[in-house]
TISEBA-553081 format. One record per atom (N, C-alpha, C): x, y, z; residue in three letters. Coordinates in nm, 3 decimals. Example, Ala and Ser with C-alpha at 12.3 -4.5 7.8 and 13.67 -1.06 7.14 Angstrom:
# residues 2
X=1.319	Y=-0.569	Z=0.780	rest=ALA
X=1.230	Y=-0.450	Z=0.780	rest=ALA
X=1.320	Y=-0.330	Z=0.780	rest=ALA
X=1.285	Y=-0.225	Z=0.708	rest=SER
X=1.367	Y=-0.106	Z=0.714	rest=SER
X=1.290	Y=0.003	Z=0.787	rest=SER
END
This chain:
# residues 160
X=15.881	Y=7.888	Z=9.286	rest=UNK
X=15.765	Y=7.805	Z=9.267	rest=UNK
X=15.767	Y=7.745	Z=9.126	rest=UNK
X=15.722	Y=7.652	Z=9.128	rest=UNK
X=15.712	Y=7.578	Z=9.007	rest=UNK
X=15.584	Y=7.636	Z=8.882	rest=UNK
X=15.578	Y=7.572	Z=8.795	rest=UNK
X=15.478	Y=7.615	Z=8.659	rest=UNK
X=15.372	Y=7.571	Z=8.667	rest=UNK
X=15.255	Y=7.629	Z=8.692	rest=UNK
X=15.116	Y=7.529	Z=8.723	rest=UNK
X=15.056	Y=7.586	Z=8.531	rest=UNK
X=14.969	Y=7.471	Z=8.587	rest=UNK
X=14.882	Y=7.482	Z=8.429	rest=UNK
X=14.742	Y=7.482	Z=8.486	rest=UNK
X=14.668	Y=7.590	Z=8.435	rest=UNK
X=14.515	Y=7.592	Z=8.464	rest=UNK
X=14.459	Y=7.608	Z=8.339	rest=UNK
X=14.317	Y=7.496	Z=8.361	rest=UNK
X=14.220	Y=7.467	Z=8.205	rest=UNK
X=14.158	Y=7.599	Z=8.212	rest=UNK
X=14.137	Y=7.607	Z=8.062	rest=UNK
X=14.093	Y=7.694	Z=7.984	rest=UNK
X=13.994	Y=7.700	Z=7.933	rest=UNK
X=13.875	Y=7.779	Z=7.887	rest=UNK
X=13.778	Y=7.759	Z=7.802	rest=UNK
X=13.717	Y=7.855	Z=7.669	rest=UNK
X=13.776	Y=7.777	Z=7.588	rest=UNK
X=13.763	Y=7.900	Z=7.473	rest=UNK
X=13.662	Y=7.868	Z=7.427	rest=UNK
X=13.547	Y=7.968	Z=7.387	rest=UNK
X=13.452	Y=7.925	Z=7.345	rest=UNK
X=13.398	Y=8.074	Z=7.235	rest=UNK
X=13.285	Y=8.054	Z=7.148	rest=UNK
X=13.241	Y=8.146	Z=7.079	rest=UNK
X=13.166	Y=8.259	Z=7.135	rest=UNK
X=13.209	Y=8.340	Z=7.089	rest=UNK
X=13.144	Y=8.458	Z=7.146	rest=UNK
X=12.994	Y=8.577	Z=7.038	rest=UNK
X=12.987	Y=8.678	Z=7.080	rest=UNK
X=12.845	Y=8.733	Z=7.009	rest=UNK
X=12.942	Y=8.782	Z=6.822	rest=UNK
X=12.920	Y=8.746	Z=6.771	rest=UNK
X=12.971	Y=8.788	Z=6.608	rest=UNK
X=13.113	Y=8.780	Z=6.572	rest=UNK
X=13.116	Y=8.618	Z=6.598	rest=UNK
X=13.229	Y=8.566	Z=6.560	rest=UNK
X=13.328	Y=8.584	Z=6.675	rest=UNK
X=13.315	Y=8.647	Z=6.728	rest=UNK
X=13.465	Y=8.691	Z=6.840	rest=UNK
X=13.486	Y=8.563	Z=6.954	rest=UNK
X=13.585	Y=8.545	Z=7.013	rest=UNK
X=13.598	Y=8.421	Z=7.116	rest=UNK
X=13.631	Y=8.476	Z=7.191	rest=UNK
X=13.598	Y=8.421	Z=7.353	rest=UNK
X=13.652	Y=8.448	Z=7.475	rest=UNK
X=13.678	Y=8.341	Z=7.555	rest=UNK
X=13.756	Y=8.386	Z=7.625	rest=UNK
X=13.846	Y=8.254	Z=7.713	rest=UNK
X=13.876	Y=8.313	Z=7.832	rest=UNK
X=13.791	Y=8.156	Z=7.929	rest=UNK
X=13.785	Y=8.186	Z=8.055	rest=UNK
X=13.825	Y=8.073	Z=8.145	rest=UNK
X=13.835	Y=8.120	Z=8.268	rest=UNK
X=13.935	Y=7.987	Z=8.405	rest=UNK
X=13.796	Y=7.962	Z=8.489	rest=UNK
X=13.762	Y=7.834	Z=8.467	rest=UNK
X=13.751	Y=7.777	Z=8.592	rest=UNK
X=13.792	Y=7.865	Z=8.744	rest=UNK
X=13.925	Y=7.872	Z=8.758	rest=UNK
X=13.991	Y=7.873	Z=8.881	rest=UNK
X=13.986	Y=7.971	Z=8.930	rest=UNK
X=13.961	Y=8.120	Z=8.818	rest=UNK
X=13.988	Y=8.258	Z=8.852	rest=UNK
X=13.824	Y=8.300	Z=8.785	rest=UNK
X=13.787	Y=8.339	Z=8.879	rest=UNK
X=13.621	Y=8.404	Z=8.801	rest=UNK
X=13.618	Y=8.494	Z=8.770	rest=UNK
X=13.709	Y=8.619	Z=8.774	rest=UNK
X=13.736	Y=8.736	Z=8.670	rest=UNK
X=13.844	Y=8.781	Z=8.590	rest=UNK
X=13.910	Y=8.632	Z=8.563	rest=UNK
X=14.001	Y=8.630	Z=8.453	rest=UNK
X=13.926	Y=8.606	Z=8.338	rest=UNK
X=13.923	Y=8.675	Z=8.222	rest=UNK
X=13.867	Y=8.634	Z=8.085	rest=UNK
X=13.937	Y=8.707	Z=7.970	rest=UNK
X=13.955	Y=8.708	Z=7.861	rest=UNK
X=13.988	Y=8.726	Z=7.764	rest=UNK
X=13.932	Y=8.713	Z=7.661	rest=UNK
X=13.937	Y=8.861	Z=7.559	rest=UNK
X=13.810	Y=8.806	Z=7.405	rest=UNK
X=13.938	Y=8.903	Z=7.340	rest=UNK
X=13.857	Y=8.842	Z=7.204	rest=UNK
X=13.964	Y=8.890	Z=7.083	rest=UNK
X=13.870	Y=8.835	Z=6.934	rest=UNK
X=13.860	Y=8.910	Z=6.828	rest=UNK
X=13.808	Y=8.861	Z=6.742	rest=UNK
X=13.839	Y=8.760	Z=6.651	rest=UNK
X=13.988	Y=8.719	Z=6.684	rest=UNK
X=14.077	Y=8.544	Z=6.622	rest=UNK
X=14.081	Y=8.489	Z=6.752	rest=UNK
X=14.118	Y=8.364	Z=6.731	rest=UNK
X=14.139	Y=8.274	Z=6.808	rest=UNK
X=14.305	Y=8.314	Z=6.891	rest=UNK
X=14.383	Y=8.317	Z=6.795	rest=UNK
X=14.516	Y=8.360	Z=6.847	rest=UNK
X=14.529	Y=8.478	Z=6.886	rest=UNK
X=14.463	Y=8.569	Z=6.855	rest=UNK
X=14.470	Y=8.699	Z=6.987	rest=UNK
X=14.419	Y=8.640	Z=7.141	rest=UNK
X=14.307	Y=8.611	Z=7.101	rest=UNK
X=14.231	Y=8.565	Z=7.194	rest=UNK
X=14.341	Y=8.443	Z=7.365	rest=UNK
X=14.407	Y=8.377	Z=7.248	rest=UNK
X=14.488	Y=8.285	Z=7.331	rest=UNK
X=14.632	Y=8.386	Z=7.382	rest=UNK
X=14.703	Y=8.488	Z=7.330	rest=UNK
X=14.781	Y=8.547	Z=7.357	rest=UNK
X=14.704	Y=8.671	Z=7.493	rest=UNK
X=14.590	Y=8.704	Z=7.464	rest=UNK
X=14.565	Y=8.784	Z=7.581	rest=UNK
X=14.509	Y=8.727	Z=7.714	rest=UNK
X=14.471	Y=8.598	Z=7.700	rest=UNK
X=14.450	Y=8.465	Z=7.800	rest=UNK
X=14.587	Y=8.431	Z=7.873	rest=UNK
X=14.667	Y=8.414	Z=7.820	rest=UNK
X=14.801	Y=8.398	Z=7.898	rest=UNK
X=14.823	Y=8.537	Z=8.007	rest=UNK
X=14.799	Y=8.654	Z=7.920	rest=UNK
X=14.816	Y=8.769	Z=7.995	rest=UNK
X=14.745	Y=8.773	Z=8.138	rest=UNK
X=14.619	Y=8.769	Z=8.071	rest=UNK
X=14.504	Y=8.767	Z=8.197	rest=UNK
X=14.514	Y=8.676	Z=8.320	rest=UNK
X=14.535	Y=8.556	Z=8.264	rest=UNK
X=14.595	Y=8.405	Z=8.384	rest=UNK
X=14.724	Y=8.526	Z=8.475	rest=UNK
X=14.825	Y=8.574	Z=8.407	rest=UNK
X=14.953	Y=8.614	Z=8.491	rest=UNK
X=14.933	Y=8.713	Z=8.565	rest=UNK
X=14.828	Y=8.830	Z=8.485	rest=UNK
X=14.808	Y=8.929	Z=8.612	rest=UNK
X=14.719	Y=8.861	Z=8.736	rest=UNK
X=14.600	Y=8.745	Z=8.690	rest=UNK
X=14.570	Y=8.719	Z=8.808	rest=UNK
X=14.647	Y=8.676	Z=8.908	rest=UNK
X=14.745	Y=8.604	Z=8.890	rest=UNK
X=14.832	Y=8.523	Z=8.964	rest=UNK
X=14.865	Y=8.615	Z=9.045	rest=UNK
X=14.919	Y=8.705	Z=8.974	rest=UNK
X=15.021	Y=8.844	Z=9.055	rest=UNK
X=14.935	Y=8.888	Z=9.149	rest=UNK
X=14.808	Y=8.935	Z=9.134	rest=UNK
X=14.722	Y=8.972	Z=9.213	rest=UNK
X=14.678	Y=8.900	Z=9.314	rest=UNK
X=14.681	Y=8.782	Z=9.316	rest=UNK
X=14.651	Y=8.651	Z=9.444	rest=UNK
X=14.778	Y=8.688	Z=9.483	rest=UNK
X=14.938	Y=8.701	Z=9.463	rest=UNK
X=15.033	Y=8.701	Z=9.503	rest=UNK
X=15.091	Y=8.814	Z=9.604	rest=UNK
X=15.046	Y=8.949	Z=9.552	rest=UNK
X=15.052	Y=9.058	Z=9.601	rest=UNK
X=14.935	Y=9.042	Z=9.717	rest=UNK
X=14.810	Y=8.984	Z=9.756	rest=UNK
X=14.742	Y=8.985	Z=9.840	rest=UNK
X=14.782	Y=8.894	Z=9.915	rest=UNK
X=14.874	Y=8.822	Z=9.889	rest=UNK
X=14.950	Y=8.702	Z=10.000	rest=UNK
X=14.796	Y=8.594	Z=10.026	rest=UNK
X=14.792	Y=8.559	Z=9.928	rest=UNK
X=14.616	Y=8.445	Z=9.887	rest=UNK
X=14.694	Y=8.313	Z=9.864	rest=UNK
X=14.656	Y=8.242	Z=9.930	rest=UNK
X=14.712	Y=8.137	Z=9.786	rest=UNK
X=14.672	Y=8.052	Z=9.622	rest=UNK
X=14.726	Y=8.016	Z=9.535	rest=UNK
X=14.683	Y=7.956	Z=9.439	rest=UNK
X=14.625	Y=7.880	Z=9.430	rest=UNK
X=14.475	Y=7.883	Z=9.381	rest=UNK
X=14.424	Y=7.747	Z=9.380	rest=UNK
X=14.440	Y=7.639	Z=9.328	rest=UNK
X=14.439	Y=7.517	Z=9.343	rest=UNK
X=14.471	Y=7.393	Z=9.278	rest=UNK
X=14.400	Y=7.399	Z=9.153	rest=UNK
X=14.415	Y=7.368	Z=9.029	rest=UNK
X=14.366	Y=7.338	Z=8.875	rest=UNK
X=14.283	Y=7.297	Z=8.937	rest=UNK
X=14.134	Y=7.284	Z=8.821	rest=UNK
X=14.056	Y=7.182	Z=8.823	rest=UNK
X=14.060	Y=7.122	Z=8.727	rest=UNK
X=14.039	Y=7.001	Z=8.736	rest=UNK
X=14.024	Y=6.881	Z=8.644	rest=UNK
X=13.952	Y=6.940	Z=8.518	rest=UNK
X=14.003	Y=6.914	Z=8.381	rest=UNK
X=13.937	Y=6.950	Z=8.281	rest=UNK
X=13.764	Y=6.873	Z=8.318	rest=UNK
X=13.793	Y=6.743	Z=8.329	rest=UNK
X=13.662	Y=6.694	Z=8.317	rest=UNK
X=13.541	Y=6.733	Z=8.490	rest=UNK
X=13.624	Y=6.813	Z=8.560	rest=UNK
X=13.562	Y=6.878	Z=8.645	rest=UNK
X=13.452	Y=6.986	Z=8.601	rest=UNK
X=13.498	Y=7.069	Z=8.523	rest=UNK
X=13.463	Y=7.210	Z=8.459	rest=UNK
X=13.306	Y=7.178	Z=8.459	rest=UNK
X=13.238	Y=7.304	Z=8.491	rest=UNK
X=13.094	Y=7.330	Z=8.447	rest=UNK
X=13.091	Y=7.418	Z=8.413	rest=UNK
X=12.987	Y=7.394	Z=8.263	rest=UNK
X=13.017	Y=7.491	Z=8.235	rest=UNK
X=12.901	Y=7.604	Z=8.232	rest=UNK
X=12.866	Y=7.735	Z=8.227	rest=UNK
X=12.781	Y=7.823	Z=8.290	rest=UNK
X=12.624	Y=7.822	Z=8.124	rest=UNK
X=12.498	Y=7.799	Z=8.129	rest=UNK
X=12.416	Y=7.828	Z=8.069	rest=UNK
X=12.448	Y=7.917	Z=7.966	rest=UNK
X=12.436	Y=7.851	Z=7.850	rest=UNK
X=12.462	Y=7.947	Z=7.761	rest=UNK
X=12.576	Y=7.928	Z=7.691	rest=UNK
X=12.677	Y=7.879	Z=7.715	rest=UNK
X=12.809	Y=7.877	Z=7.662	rest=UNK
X=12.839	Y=7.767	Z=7.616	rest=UNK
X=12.904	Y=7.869	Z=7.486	rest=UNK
X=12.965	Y=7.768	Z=7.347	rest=UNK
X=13.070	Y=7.734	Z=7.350	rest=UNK
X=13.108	Y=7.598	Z=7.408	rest=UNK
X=13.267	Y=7.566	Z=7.409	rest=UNK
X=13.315	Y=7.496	Z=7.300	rest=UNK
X=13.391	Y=7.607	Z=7.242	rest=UNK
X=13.514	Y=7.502	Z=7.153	rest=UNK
X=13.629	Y=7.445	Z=7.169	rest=UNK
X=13.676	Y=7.447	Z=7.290	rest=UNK
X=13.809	Y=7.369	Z=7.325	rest=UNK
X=13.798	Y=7.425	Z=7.480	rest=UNK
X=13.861	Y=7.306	Z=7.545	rest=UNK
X=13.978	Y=7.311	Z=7.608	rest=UNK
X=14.105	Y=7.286	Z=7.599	rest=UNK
X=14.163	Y=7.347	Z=7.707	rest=UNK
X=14.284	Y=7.361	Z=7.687	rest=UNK
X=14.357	Y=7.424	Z=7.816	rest=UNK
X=14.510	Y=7.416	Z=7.837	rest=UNK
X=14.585	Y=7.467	Z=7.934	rest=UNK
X=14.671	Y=7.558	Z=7.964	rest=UNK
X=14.644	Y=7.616	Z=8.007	rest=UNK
X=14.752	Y=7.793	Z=7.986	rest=UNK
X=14.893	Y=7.794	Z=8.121	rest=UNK
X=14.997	Y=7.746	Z=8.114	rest=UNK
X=15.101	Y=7.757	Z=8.183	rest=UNK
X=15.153	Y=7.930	Z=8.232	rest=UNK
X=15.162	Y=7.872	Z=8.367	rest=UNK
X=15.214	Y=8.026	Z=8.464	rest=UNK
X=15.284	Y=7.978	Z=8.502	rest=UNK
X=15.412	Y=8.063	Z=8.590	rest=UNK
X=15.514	Y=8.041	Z=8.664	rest=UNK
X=15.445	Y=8.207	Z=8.762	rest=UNK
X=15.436	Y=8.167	Z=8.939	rest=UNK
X=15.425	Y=8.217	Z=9.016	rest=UNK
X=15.515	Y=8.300	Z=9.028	rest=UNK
X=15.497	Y=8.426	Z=9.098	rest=UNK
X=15.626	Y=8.498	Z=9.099	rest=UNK
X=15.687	Y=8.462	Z=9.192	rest=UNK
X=15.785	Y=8.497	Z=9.255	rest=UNK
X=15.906	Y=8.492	Z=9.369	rest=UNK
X=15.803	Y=8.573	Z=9.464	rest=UNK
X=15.825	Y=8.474	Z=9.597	rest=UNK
X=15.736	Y=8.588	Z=9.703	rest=UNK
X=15.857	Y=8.696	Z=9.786	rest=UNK
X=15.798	Y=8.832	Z=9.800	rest=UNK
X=15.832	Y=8.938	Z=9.837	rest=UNK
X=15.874	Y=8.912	Z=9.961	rest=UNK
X=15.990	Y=8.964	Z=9.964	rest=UNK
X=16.091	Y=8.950	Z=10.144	rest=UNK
X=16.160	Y=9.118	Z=10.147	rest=UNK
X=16.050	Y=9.137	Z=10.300	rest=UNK
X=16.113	Y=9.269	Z=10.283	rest=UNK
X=16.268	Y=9.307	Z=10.365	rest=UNK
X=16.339	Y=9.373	Z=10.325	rest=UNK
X=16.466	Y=9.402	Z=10.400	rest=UNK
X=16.514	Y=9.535	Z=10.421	rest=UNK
X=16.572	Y=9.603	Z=10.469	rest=UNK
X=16.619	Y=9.666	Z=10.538	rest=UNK
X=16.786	Y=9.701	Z=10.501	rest=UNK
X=16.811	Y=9.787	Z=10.424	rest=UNK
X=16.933	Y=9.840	Z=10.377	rest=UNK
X=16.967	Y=9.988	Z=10.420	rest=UNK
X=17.115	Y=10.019	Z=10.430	rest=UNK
X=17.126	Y=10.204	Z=10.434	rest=UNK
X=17.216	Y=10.199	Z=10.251	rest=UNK
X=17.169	Y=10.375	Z=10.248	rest=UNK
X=17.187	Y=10.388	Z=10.141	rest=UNK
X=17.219	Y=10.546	Z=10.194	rest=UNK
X=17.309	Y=10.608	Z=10.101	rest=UNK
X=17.340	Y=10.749	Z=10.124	rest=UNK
X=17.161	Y=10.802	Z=10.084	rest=UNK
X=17.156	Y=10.908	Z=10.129	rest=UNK
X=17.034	Y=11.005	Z=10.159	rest=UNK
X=16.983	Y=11.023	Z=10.014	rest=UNK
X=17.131	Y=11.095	Z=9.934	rest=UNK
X=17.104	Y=11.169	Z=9.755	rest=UNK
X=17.080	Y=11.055	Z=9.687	rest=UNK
X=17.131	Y=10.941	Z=9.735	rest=UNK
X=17.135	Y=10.845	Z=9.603	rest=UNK
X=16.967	Y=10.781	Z=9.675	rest=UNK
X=16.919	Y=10.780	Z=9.774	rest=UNK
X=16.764	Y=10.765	Z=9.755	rest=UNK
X=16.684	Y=10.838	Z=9.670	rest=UNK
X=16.698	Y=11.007	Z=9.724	rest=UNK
X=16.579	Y=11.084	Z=9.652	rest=UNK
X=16.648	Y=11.103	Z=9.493	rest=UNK
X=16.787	Y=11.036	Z=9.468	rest=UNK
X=16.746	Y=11.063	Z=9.316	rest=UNK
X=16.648	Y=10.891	Z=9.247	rest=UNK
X=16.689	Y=10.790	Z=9.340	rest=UNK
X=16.603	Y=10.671	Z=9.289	rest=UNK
X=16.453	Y=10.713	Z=9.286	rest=UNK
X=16.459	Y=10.779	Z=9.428	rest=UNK
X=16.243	Y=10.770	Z=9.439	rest=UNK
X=16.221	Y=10.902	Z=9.324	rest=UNK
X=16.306	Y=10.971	Z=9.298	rest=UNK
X=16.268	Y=11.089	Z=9.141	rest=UNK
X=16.266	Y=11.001	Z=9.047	rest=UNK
X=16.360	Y=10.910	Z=9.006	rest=UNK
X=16.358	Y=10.835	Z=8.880	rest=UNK
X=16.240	Y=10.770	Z=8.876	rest=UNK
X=16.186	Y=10.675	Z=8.999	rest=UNK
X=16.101	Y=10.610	Z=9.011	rest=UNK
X=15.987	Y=10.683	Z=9.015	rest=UNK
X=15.931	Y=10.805	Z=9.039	rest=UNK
X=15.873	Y=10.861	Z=8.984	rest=UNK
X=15.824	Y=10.889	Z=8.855	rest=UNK
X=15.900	Y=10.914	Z=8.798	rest=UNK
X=15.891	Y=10.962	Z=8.643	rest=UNK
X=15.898	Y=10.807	Z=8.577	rest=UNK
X=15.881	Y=10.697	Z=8.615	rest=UNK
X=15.885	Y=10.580	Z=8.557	rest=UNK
X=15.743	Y=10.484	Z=8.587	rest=UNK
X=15.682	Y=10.592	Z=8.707	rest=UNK
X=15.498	Y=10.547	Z=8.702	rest=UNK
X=15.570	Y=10.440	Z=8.794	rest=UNK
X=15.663	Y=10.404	Z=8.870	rest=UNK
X=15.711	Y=10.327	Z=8.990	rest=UNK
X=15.691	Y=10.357	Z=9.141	rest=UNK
X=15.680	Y=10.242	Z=9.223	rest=UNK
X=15.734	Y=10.247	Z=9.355	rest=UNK
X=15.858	Y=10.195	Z=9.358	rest=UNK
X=15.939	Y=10.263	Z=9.480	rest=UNK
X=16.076	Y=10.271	Z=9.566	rest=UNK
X=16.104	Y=10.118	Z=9.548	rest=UNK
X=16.018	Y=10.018	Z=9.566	rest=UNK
X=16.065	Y=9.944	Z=9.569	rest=UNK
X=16.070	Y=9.841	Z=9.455	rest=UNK
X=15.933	Y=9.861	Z=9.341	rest=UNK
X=15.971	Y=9.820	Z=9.212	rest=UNK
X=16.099	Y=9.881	Z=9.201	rest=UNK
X=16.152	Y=9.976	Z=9.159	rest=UNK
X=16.291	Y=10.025	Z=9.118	rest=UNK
X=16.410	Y=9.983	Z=9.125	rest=UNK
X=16.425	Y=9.985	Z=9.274	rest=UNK
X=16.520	Y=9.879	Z=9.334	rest=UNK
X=16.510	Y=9.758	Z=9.209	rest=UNK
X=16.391	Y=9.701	Z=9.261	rest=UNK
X=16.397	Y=9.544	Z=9.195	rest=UNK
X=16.401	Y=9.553	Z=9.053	rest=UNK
X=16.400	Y=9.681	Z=8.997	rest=UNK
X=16.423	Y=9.699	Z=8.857	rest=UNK
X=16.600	Y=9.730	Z=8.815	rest=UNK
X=16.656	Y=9.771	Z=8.896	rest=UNK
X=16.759	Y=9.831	Z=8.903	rest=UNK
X=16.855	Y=9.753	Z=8.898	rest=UNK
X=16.823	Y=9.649	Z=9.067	rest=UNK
X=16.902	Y=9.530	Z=9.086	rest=UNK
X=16.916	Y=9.413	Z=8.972	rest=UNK
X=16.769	Y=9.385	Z=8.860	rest=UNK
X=16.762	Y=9.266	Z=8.826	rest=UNK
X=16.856	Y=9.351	Z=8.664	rest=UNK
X=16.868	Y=9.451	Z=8.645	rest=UNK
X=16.949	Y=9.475	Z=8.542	rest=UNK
X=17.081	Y=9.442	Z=8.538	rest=UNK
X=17.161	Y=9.491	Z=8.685	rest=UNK
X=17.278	Y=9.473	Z=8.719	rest=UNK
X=17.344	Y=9.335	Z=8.712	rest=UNK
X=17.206	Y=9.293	Z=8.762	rest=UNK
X=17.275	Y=9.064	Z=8.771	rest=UNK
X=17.277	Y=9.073	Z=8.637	rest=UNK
X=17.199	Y=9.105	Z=8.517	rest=UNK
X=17.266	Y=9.074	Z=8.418	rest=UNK
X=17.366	Y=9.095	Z=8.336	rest=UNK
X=17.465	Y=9.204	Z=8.400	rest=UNK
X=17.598	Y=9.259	Z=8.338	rest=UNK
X=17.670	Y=9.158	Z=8.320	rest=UNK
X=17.842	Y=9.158	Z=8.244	rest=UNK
X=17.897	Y=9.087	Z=8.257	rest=UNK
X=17.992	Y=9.089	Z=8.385	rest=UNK
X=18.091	Y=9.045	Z=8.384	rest=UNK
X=18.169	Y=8.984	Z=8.493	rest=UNK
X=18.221	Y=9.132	Z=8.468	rest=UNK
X=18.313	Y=9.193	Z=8.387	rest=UNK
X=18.356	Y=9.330	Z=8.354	rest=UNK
X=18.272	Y=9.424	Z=8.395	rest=UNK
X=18.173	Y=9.446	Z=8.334	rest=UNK
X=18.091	Y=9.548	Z=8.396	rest=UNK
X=18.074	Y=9.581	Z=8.505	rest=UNK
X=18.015	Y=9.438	Z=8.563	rest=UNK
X=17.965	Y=9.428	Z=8.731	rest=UNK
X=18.088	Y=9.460	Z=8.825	rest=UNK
X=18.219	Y=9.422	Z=8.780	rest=UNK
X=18.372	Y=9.497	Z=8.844	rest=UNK
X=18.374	Y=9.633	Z=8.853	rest=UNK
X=18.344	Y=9.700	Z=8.773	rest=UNK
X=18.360	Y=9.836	Z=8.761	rest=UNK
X=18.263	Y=9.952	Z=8.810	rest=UNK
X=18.151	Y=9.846	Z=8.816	rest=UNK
X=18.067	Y=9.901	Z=8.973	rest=UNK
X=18.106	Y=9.927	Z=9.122	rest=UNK
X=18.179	Y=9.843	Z=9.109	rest=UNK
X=18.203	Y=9.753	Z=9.252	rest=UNK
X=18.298	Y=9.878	Z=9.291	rest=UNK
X=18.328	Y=10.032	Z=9.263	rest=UNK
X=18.426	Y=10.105	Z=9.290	rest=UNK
X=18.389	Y=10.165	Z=9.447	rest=UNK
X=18.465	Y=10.217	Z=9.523	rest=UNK
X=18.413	Y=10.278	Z=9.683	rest=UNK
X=18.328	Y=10.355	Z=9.627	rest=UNK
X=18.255	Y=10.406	Z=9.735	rest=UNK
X=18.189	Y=10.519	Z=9.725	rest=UNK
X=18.248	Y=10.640	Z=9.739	rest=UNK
X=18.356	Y=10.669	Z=9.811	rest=UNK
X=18.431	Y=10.750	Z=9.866	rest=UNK
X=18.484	Y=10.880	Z=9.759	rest=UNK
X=18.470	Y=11.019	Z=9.785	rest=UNK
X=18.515	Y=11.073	Z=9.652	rest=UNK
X=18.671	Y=11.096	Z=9.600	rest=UNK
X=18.740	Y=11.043	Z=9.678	rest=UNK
X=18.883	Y=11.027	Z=9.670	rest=UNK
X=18.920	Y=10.909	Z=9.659	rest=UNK
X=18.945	Y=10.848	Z=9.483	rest=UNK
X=18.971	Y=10.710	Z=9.491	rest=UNK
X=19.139	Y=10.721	Z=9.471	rest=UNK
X=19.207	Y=10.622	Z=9.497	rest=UNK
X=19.349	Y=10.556	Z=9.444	rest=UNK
X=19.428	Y=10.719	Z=9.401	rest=UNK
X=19.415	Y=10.755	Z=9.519	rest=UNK
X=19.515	Y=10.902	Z=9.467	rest=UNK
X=19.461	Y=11.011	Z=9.343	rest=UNK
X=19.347	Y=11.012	Z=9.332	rest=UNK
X=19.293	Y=11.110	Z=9.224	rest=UNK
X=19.241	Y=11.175	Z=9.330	rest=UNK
X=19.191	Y=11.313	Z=9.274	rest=UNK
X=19.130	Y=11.444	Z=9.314	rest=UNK
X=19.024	Y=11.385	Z=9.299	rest=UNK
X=18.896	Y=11.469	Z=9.418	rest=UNK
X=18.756	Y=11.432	Z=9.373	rest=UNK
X=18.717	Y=11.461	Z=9.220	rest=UNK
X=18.643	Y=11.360	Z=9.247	rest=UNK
X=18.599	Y=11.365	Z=9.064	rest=UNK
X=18.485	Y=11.237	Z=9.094	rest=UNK
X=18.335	Y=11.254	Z=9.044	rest=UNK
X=18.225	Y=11.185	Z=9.011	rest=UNK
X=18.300	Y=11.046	Z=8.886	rest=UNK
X=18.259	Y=10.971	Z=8.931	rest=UNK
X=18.268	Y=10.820	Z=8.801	rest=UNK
X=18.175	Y=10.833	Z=8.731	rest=UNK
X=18.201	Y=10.833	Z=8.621	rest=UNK
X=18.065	Y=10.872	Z=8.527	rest=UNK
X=18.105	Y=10.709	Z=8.429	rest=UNK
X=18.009	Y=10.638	Z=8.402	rest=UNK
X=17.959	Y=10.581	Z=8.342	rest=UNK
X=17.855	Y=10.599	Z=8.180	rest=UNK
X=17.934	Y=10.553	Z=8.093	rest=UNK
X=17.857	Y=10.558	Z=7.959	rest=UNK
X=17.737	Y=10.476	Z=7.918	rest=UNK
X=17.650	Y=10.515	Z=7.881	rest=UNK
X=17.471	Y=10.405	Z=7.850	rest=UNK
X=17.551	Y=10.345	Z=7.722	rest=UNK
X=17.511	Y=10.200	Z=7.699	rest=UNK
X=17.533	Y=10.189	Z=7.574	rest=UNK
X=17.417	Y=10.145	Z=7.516	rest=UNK
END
């Protein structure tokens, strides 16, 4: 999916502090006592909403027009402005075999990492695409515990 931009409204808040809020999302908001916190935790807030329309399989609503905006009684606007997202990739589920041990040691890791089975995976996998061409070869070994005429013996791999 492409990068949408949804208006923004930063405005003053109770003793100096600013908060910034969407039109588009009615419980996205963000406060901070500078302006630039304030705009760095607004980006945040826009992306988890997204994720959250995304994970509920919702769709995104269209921007509204800056000069659309109303704005709610009471509120001090000092700018608008536009906060850029990129949607995530939508979820396709699939269907793989995997030896038995090398699951329950993923769903243990993924455990102890405050994960689901299937974040992990997608944590696991998106590390690997970034190896080099070398690295990603030396994965690529059988599974089998008898490789190229050696005695069983585990491949052990170094962290760097």
């Amino acid at each position: 999916m492409t990068k949408r931009f949804y208006p923004a409204v930063l405005e003053r808040g109770p003793r100096g502090s600013f908060a910034i809020w969407f039109p588009d999302f009615s419980d996205c908001v963000a406060g901070a006592t500078t302006q630039e916190d304030a705009l760095a935790k607004a980006e945040f807030a826009l992306a988890k909403a997204v994720d959250a329309l995304a994970e509920a399989d919702r769709p995104l609503p269209q921007p509204t027009a800056f000069e659309d905006i109303s704005l709610p009684k009471g509120c001090r606007p000092i700018a608008y402005f536009a906060v850029s997202v990129e949607p995530p990739n939508p979820s396709e589920r699939v269907n793989i075999y995997l030896p038995r041990n090398l699951i329950l040691q993923a769903d243990k890791k993924a455990q102890d990492l405050g994960m689901s089975r299937s974040s992990f995976f997608g944590l696991a996998i998106s590390s690997l695409i970034g190896l080099s061409f070398k690295e990603k070869t030396s994965l690529a070994l059988p599974r089998s515990k008898i490789q190229a005429g050696e005695k069983s013996s585990p491949v052990k791999r170094r962290r760097e």
